[in-house]
C-alpha positions in Angstrom: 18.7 -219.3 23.6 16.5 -218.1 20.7 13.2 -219.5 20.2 12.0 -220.2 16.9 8.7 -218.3 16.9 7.0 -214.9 17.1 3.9 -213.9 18.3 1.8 -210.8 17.9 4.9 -209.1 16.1 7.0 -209.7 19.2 10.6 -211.2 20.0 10.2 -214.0 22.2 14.0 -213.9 23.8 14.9 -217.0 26.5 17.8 -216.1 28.9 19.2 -219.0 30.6 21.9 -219.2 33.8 23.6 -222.1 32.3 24.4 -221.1 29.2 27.8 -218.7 29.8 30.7 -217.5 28.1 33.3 -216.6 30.6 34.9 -213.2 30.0 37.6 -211.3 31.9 36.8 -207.0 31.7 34.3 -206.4 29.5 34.6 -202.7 28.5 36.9 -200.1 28.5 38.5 -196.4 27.3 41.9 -195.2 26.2 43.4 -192.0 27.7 45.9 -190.8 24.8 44.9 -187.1 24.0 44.2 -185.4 27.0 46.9 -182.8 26.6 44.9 -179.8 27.8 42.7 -181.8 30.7 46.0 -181.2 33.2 45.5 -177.7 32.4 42.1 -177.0 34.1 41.8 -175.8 37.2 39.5 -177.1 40.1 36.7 -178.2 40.9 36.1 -178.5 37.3 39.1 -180.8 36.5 37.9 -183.2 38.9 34.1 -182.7 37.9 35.9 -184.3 34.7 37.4 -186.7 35.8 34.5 -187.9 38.3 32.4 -188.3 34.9 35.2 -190.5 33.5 36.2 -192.9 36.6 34.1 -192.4 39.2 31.9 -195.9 39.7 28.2 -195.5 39.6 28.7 -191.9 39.1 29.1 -191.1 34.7 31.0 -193.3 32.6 32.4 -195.7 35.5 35.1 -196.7 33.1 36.3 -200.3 34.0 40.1 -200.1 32.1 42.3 -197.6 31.1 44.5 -197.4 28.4 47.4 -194.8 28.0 50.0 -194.4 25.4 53.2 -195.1 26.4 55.4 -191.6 25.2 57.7 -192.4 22.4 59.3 -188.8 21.4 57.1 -188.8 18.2 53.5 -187.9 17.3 50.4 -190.2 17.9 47.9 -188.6 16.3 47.1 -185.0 17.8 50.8 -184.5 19.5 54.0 -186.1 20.7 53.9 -187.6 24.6 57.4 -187.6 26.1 59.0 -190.9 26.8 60.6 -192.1 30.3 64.0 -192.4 28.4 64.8 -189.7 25.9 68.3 -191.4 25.7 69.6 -194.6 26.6 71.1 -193.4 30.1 68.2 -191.2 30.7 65.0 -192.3 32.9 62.7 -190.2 34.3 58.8 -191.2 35.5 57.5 -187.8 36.0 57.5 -187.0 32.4 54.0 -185.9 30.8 50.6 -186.6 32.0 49.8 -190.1 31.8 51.4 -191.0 35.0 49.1 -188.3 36.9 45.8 -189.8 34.4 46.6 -193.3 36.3 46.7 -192.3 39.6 43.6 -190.1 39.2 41.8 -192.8 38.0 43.1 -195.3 40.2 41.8 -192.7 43.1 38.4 -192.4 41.7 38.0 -196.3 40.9 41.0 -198.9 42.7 39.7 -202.0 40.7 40.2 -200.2 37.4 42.6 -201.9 35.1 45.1 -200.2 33.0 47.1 -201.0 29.5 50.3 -199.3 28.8 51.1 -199.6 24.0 53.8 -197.9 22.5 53.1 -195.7 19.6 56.6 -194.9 18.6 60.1 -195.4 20.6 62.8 -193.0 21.3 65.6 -193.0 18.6 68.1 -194.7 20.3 66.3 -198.2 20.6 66.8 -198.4 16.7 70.1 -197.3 16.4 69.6 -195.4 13.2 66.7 -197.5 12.4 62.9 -196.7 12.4 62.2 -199.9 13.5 61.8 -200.9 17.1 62.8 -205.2 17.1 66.4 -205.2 15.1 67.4 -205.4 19.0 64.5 -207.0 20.3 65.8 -206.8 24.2 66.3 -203.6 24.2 63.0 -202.8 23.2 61.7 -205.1 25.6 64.1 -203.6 28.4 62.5 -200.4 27.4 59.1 -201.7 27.9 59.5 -203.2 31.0 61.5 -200.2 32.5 58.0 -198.3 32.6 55.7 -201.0 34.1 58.7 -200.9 36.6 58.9 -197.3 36.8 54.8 -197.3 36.9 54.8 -199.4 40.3 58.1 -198.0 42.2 57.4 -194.7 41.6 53.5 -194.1 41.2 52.5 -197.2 42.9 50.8 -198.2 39.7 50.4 -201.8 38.7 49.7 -202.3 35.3 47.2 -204.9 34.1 47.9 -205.2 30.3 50.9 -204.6 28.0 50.8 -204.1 24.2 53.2 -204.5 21.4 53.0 -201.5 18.3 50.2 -199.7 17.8 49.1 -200.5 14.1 52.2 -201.9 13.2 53.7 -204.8 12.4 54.2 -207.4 15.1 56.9 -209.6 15.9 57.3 -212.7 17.5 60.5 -213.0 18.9 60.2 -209.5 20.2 56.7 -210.7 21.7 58.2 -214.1 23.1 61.7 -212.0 24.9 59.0 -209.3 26.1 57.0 -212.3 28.0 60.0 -213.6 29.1 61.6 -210.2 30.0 58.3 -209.5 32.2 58.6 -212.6 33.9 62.6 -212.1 34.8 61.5 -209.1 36.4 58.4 -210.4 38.3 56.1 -209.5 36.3 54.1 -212.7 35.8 50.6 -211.2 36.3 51.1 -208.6 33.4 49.1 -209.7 30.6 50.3 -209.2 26.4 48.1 -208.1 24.0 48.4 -208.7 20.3 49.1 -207.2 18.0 46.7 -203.9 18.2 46.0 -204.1 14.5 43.9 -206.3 12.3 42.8 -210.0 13.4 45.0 -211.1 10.9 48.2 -212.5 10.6 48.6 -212.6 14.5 45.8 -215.2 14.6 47.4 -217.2 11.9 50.6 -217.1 13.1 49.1 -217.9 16.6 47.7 -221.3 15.2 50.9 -222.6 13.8 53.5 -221.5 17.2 52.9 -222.8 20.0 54.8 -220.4 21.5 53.8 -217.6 20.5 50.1 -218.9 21.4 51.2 -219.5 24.8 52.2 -215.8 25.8 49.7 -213.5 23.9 46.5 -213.8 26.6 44.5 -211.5 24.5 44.2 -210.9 21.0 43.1 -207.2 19.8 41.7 -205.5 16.7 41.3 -202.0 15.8 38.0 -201.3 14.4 37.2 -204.7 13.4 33.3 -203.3 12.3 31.7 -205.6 14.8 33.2 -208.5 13.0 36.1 -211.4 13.7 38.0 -214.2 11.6 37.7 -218.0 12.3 41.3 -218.1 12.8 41.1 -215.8 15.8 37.8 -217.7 17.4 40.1 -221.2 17.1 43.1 -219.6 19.3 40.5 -219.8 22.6 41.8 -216.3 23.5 39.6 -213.6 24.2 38.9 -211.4 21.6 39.0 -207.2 21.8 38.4 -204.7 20.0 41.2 -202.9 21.3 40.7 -199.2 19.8 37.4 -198.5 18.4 34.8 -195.2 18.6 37.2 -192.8 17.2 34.1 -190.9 16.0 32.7 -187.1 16.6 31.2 -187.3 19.9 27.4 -185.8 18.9 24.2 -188.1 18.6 25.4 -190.0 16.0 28.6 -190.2 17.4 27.1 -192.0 20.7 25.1 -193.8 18.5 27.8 -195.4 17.0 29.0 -196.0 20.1 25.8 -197.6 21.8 26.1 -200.2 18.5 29.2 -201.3 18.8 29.3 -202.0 22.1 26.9 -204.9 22.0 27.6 -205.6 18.5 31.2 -206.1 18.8 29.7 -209.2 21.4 27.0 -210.2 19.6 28.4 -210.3 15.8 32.3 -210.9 16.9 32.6 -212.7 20.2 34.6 -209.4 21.6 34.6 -209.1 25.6 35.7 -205.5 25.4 35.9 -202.5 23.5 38.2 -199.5 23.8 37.3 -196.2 22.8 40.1 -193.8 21.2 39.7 -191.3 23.2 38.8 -190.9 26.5 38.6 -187.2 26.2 38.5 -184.8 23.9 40.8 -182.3 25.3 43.2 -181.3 22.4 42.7 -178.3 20.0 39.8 -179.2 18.1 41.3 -178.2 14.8 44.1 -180.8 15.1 42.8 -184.2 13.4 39.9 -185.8 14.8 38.8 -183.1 16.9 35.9 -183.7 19.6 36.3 -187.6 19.1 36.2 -188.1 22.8 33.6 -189.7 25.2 33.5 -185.9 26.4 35.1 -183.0 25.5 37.3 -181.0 27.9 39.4 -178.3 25.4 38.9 -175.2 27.2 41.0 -174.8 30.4 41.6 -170.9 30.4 38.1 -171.0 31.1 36.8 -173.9 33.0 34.5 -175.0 30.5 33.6 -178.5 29.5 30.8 -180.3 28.1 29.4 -183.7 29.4 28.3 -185.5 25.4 25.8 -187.9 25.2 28.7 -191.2 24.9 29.2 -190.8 28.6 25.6 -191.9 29.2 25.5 -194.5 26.5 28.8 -195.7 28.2 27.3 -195.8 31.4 24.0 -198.1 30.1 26.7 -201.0 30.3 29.7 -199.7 32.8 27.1 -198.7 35.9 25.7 -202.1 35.9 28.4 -204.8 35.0 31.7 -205.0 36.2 35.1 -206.8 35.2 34.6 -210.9 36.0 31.0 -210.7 35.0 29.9 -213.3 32.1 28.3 -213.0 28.8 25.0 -215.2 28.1 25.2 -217.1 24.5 22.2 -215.8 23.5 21.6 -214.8 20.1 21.6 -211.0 20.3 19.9 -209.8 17.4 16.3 -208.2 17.3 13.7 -209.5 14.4 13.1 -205.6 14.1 16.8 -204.4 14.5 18.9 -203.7 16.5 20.9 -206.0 19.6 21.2 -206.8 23.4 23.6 -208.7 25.5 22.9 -210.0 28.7 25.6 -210.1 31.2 25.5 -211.6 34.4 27.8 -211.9 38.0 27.1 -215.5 38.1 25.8 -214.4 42.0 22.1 -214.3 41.0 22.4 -210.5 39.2 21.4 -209.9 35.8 22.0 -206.7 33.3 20.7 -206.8 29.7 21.6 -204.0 27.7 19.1 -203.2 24.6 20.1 -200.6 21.7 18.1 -200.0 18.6 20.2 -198.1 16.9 19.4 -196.9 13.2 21.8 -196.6 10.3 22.2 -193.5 9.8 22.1 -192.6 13.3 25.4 -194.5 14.2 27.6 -194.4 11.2 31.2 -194.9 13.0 34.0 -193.1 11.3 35.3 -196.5 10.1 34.9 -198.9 8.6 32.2 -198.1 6.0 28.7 -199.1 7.7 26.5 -201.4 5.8 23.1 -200.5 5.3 20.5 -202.0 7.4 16.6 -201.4 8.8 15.5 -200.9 12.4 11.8 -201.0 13.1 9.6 -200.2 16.3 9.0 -203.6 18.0 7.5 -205.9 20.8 10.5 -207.8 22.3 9.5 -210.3 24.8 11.7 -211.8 27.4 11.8 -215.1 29.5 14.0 -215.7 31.7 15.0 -219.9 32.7 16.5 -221.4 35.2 17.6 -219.5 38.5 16.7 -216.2 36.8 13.7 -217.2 37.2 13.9 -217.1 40.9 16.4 -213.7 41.1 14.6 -211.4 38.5 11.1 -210.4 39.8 11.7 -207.0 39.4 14.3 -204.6 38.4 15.1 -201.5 37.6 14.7 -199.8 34.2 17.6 -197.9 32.5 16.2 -195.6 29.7 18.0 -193.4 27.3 16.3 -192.0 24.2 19.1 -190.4 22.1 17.9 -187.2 20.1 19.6 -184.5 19.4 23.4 -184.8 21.5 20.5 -184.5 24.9 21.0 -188.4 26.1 20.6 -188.6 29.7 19.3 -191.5 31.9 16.5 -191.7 33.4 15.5 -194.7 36.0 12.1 -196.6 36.1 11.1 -199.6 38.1 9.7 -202.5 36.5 7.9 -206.3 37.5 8.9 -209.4 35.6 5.6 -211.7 35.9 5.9 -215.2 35.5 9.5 -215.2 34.5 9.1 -213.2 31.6 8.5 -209.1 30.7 7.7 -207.9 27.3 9.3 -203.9 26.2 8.1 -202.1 23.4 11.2 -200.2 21.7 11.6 -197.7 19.9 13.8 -196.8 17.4 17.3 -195.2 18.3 16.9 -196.1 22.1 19.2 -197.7 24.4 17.8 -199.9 27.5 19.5 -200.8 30.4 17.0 -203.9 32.8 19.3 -204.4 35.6 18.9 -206.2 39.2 21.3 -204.0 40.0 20.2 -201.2 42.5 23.5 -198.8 42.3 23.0 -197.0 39.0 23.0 -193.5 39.4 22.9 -190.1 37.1 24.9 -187.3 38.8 25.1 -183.7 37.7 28.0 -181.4 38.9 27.4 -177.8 38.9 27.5 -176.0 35.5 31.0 -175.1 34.4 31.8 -171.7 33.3 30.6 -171.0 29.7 32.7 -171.5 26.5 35.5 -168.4 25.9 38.2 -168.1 23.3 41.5 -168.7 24.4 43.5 -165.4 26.0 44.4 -163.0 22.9 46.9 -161.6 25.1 48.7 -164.5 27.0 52.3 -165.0 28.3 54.4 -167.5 29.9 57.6 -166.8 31.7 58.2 -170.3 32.6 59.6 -169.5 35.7 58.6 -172.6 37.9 61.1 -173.9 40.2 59.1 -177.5 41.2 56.4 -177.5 37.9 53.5 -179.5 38.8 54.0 -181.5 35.1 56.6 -181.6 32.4 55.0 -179.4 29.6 54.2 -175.6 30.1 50.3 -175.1 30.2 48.6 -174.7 26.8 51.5 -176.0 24.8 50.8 -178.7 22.1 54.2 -180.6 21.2 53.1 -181.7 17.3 57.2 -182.5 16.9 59.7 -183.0 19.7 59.6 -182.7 23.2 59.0 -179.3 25.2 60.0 -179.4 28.7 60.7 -177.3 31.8 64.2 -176.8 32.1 66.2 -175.4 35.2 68.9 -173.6 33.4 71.6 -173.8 36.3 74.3 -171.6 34.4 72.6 -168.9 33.3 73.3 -165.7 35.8 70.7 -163.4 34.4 66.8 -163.8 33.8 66.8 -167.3 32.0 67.1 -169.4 34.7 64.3 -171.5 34.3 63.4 -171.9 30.7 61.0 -174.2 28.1 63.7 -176.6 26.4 63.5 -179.0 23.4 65.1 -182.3 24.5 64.6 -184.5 21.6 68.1 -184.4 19.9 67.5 -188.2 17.8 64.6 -188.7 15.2 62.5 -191.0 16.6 61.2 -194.6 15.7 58.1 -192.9 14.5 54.4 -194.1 14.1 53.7 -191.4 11.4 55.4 -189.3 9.4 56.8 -186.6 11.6 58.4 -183.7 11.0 61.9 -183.4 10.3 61.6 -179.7 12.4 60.4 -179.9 16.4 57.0 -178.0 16.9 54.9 -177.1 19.5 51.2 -174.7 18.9 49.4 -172.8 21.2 46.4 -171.0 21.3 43.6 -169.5 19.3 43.1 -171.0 15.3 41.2 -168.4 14.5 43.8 -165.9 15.5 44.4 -163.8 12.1 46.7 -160.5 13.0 48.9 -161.2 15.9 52.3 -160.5 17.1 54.4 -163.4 18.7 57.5 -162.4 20.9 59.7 -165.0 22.4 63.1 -164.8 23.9 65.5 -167.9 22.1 68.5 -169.8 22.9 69.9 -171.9 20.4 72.4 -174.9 21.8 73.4 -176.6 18.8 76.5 -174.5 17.2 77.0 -174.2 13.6 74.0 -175.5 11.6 71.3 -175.3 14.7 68.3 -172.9 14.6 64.9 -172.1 16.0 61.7 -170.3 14.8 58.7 -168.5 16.0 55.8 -168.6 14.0 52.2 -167.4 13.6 48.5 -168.4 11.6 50.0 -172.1 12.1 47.7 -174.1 10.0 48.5 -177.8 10.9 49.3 -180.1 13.0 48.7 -184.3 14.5 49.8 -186.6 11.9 49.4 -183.8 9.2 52.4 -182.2 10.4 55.1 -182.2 7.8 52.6 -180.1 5.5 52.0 -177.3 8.1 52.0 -174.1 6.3 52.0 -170.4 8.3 54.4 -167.6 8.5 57.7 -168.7 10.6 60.5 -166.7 11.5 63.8 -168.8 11.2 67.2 -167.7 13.1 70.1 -169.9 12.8 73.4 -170.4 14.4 75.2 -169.0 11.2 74.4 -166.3 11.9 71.2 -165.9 9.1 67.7 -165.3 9.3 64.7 -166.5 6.9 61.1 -166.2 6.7 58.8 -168.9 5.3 55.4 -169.9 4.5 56.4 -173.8 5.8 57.6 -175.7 8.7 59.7 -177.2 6.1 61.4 -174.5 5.6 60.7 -174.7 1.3 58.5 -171.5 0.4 61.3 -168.9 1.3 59.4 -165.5 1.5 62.6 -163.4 2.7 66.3 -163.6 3.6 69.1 -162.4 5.1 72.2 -162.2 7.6 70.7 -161.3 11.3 74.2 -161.6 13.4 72.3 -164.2 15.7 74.5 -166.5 17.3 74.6 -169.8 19.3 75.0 -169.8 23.1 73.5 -166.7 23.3 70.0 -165.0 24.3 68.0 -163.2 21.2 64.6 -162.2 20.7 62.8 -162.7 18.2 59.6 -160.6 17.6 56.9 -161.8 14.3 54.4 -159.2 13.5 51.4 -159.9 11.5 48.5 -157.8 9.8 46.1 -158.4 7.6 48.4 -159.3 4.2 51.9 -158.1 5.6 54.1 -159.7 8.5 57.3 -158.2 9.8 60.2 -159.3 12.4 62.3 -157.7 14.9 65.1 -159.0 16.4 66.2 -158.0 19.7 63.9 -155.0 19.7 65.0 -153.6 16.4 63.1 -154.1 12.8 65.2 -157.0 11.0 62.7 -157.5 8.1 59.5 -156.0 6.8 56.4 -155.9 4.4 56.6 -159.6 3.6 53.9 -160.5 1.5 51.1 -163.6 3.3 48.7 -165.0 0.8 47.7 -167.7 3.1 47.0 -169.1 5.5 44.6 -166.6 6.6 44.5 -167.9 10.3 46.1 -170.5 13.2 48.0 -170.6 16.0 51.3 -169.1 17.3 54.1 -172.0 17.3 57.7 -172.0 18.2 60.1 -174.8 17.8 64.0 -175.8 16.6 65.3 -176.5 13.1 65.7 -180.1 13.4 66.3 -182.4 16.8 68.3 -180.3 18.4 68.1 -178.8 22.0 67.1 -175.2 22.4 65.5 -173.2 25.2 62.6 -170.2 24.8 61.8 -167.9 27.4 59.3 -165.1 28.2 56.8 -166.7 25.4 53.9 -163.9 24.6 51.5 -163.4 22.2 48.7 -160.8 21.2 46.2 -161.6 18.5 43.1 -161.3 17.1 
């Protein structure tokens, strides 16, 4: 407890044993766009991931959230769903599964949290909603917490309902129940991934729907909760969070919240969107990871400073440890928390973060003052006895270069006194297992290949996506093409034939990018196969300028072949800025390639080897990537994918 008093300009702070709020995990990270991180070849992909999970060794993440694959995009790509259609299932799909399991190797106590961003059509039936047919939904749901444990041996700690949608509470009542049917009595529901507000409400007037939600979350609540939420007894998360580019300011936005989100709003834990940045930076929120890992052609990776503010609370508390009611704010600025095993060890974690040093990307920061102080500390009761010395967890953030560096220290008389500085973060621990490792430098940064090519021709594919390939619409999968006599045996297929229950507003074309935005003059040369007779078509396309939820206004230069046996170019995955026209003789069932030249102001197409079109006029864009994908949700294979740019 405070005490009322200062002296000589310093905090006078009383910690006391018996005065505990009881918490379940304190702090944890999502894992939803780490697209390119299956990509990297060792050691360095499990340097990465020994920086993410590995206890006492980086961030020592305590949960992990993953987003369960809906068909549709979720903010820098589409993940692929365990049931494409309603008699489909299939629990290799994407990378999440793998992310789990590597985590689970690194850390076994680590929890994890499955939420939907979107649903595959067919749970709607025409609709893009997901609770007209609320059991099926929740059949859905429960399929993958199933499918997690039979065939990944995953158990999965925490389920939610819609990301940033709209709840609902008979669809949240049959899901409890559903779990339960299946014996799934220890898997916990939170609600509703959104604002505070109206789930608390409604929690306070139904019963019932107060006794199956176990934890109520917010997304990016600024530090801040409702009364309505505090009167529910639940504990209180700030479910997604961060979101913010990961350089100093970025971490210290992180280092604030993370005791603020306690100290202001009674939150027990706080998940950072995203684990790691390992997308294509130009997609939307690029490098708004804990770390960034978007390089696996060559090996490069970079360790950013949120790892180490991460670590200040992750090295030295663990899930089940309490939270002293202390009030956390500094006379100066600034917070701390003190945390505590309830076995005699103590943690308190200090940051003195200024405004402008740890502006989030939402919401708006208020402004505020943070001074050098004297902050002195007593500790009561049996800390008293426990805490005669400890160790000293420093991190002085300046310029993206936090590290942490470890110091003893004495308590004298139940009490130490810390001068602190302004935009530091302290960790006092009893704790003696901290530690800062360093793997060996990973290869410097290089562009990605300017002349790269995929055959696809992988009989037992270690994933579901090709390497490199960033679905923005649809789903792009390995396919084994069984009939085929020739060369196009195995193949890259899109799957996704329904529109699906979408988050955002995707595409009414399927689209997946690859490689280098910068890329100006390239040519882009792709075998096709179009499935869907009549009105189906595909595209190649190149200087791709968009993607992630900006996807329906992606402009470039795409080369259309249809079914009908037409051809256009356009400057628009919509298909609206026709550039040129014409018949081709392309047809469905059939093998074609397509070839898309472009220099400087003029791009050109060959089809099967021979000139179909030329000395098309390109204003803009002026650069992107190379993309290839299908008129609408249609399936369609692509083979013998290559590209050479500059």
């Amino acid at each position: 407890r405070e005490l009322p008093f200062a002296c000589h300009k310093s905090r006078m702070i009383s910690l006391f044993l018996c005065s505990l709020d009881s918490v379940g995990s304190k702090f944890q990270i999502t894992g939803a766009t780490s697209r390119l991180l299956v990509n990297y070849q060792e050691p360095y992909r499990s340097q990465i991931l020994d920086y993410l999970f590995k206890p006492n060794f980086g961030a020592s993440l305590h949960i992990l959230k993953v987003e369960i694959g809906g068909d549709a995009q979720s903010t820098d790509g589409t993940e692929p769903s365990h049931m494409h259609y309603e008699n489909d299932e299939n629990y290799f799909r994407g990378y999440e599964w793998w992310l789990m399991k590597e985590a689970k190797k690194r850390n076994p106590e680590i929890k994890l949290i499955g939420l939907p961003w979107a649903f595959p059509g067919w749970i709607g039936k025409g609709e893009n909603w997901p609770y007209d047919y609320p059991d099926i939904t929740a059949y859905y749901i429960v399929s993958w917490i199933l499918g997690a444990k039979q065939y990944h041996d995953l158990d999965i700690d925490y389920i939610g309902i819609w990301n940033e949608r709209a709840f609902n509470s008979k669809y949240i009542k049959l899901l409890r129940y559903t779990l339960d049917k299946h014996g799934l009595e220890q898997v916990r529901i939170i609600a509703s991934d959104r604002l505070w507000e109206p789930i608390s409400f409604v929690m306070m007037i139904d019963s019932e729907l107060h006794g199956v939600v176990d934890v109520i979350g917010a997304h990016y609540p600024g530090t801040k909760t409702v009364q309505n939420a505090i009167l529910t007894g639940k504990k209180l998360w700030s479910s997604e969070d961060y979101s913010t580019f990961n350089d100093d300011v970025g971490a210290g936005c992180w280092a604030r919240i993370l005791n603020q989100n306690y100290v202001n709003g009674n939150m027990t834990s706080t998940i950072a969107w995203n684990l790691v940045a390992s997308y294509y930076e130009e997609l939307p929120f690029g490098r708004c990871g804990l770390m960034t890992a978007q390089e696996p052609w060559s090996g490069h990776y970079k360790v950013e400073s949120p790892i180490w503010i991460t670590a200040h609370t992750t090295q030295f508390t663990q899930p089940g440890w309490s939270y002293l009611q202390v009030d956390g704010h500094l006379e100066g600025g600034g917070s701390f928390v003190a945390l505590t095993d309830g076995l005699g060890n103590l943690t308190i974690i200090i940051e003195t973060m200024s405004h402008n040093h740890s502006k989030c990307i939402r919401p708006p920061l208020p402004n505020f003052n943070v001074i050098p102080q004297r902050a002195t500390f007593y500790l009561r009761g049996s800390f008293r006895i426990f805490f005669t010395s400890g160790t000293w967890v420093f991190c002085h953030l300046v310029g993206n270069l936090c590290s942490l560096s470890f110091l003893q220290f004495q308590v004298w008389k139940g009490r130490f006194t810390l001068d602190l500085k302004v935009d530091e973060v302290y960790t006092l621990t009893t704790l003696k297992t901290g530690r800062k490792y360093i793997c060996p430098e990973p290869p410097p940064p290089q562009p990605f290949p300017s002349n790269y090519k995929d055959d696809f021709n992988i009989r037992n594919p270690p994933f579901s996506e090709a390497p490199n390939f960033a679905d923005q619409t649809g789903v792009f999968e390995y396919f084994v093409n069984a009939s085929d006599p020739g060369d196009h045996v195995f193949t890259l297929r899109q799957v996704v034939v329904q529109r699906p229950i979408t988050w955002v507003s995707d595409a009414d074309q399927t689209i997946s990018v690859i490689g280098n935005f910068k890329w100006v003059n390239m040519t882009v040369t792709c075998d096709i196969y179009i499935e869907k007779p009549r009105d189906g078509g595909v595209f190649i396309a190149g200087r791709v300028d968009n993607g992630g939820i900006y996807v329906r206004r992606t402009k470039g230069v795409f080369f259309w072949v249809f079914a009908d046996g037409t051809y256009r170019v356009t400057g628009d995955l919509a298909g609206e800025e026709i550039l040129m026209k014409g018949l081709a003789g392309v047809r469905d069932n059939a093998w074609h390639t397509l070839t898309l030249n472009i220099q400087g102001n003029s791009a050109s197409g060959l089809l099967n080897g021979y000139p179909l079109w030329e000395n098309v006029t390109i204003s803009k864009p002026q650069n992107g990537w190379a993309a290839l994908g299908t008129r609408s949700f249609e399936l369609a294979q692509f083979d013998n994918f290559q590209v050479e740019a500059c």
